[in-house]
Structures are given as C-alpha cells and as structure tokens.
C-alpha positions, 0 to 999 in steps of 0.5 A: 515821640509818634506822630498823631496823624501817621502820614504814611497811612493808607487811604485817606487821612480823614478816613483813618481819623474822622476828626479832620473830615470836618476840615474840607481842604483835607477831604479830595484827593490833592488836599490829602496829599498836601495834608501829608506834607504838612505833618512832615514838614510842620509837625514838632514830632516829625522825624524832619522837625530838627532840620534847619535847611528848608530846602533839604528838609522840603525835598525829604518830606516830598520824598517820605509822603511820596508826594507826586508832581502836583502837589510839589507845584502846589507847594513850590507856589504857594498855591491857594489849595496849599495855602488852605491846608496849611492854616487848617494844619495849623488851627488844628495842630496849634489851635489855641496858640494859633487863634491867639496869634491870629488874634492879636495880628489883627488887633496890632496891626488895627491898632497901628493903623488907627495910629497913623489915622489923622486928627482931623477924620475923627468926630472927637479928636480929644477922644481920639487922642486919648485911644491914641496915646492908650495905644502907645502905652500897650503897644511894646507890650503888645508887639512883644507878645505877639512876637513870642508867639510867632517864635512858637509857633513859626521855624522861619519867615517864609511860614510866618507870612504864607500863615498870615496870608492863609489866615487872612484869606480863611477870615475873608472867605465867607464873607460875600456869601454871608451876606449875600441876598438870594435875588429868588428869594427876595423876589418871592417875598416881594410879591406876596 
C-alpha cells in the first residue's frame, strides 16, 4: 500500500496537499518536519509500520524524512511542538476512532472519579448513590472498550501516553482565550 501523504515531497506538505494547511502545528517549517516523521513512524502503510524495536524503527524514519537535529531533539523530548503534530496526525489519520477514544478516556476517567467522591460533598446522597452504583454496572464494559480502541490505534505505551497528554492539552488550549474579556473592550462599553 502507497502512503497518502508522501513524506518525501518536496517543499511543504501543506503545499502538496491543501487539506493539512488547516491544521497549524504543520504549517512552519519545524512542524513540516515533524510532520514527516510522523507518517513514517505512525502511519499503518509506512514501509517501518511492521518494526517492533522503536528504537531501530525511530532512527530509520529520522533517516528516511532526513530529519535535522532540531527535530530529532523535538522527538527525543517529547517537546510541546511534537506533542501537537502528533495528536493533529492522529485526529486527521484516525479521526473517528481517535475522537471516540478521546471521548470515552475522559468520560472513564470522569466517571472513576465521581467513584472515589464522598457521600457526604453530595446534595443528594440517595442520587449519588444510585449514579454511583450505574456506574459500576458499565464501567468493565466501558473499560474494555476503551482498551480495544487504544489496541488500535496505539503500537506501544510510550504513544498511548504522549497521545493522552497531547489530546489533554489540545482541549485545554483555547480555553483561557475563550473565555477572556477584552479589558478595551469592556471599558468602551462601560462608558457609553
């Protein structure tokens, strides 16, 4: 099978194929790069999918998208700029699955923890009770469909967790922006 985006184009990706230009972790010239390394390394149809020592596997797509220094340290770190291109590889590559992983961690892991709240912080503790033990009832079921997706869509651990802590990070970005006030703004309309 070809790749659908060749990682040995020349000039940027998002020039070859305007779909990616509306993700902007791929659009500068270091998030170009990473985002070569990525379709090698996490791509089902790259010619390195099959190759279960990550290490070997890493130095050969540093090799095949002739990746320079910087984006060598940006992956040896797991660096913020990696992190980025990675959860947007993975939500372009994966999306459905992907999102309905994504969902469903943060429903489990809300879940859990409405688990472990007490009795006591609750208004109604009869209707806490009741959440909780639905809960219980579901949570095997939601535990093991949530592991059958990350078996598909992550080869190794050490992804599954950079993919969890990108994804956490792409939902909390935004936020303060969101819901920020522009002080000018608010004094404009204070004054008339």
């Amino acid at each position: 099978m070809q790749l659908e985006y060749d990682p040995s184009t020349k000039g940027f990706l998002i020039d070859r194929y305007p779909e990616l230009s509306k993700y902007p972790n791929f659009s500068d010239n270091l998030g170009d790069k990473l985002l070569r390394y990525c379709i090698l390394f996490f791509d089902d149809n790259s010619p390195f999918a099959k190759n279960r020592d990550l290490d070997d596997k890493k130095n050969k797509c540093f090799e095949a998208a002739k990746s320079d220094m910087e984006v060598r340290n940006e992956v040896e770190k797991e660096g913020e700029r990696y992190r980025g291109v990675i959860y947007d590889w993975f939500n372009l590559s994966h999306s459905y699955t992907f999102l309905e992983w994504w969902s469903r961690k943060k429903d489990y892991t809300s879940n859990v923890i409405y688990l472990s709240s007490n009795l006591a912080s609750f208004a109604d503790p009869e209707k806490a009770i009741q959440r909780k033990n639905d809960i219980k009832k579901n949570l095997e079921s939601d535990r093991s469909s949530l592991l059958g997706l990350e078996n598909a869509l992550f080869k190794d651990e050490k992804t599954k967790k950079m993919l969890t802590r990108a994804a956490s990070e792409a939902s909390l970005s935004g936020v303060a922006e969101k819901y920020a006030v522009n002080f000018f703004d608010e004094l404009a309309e204070r004054e008339q």
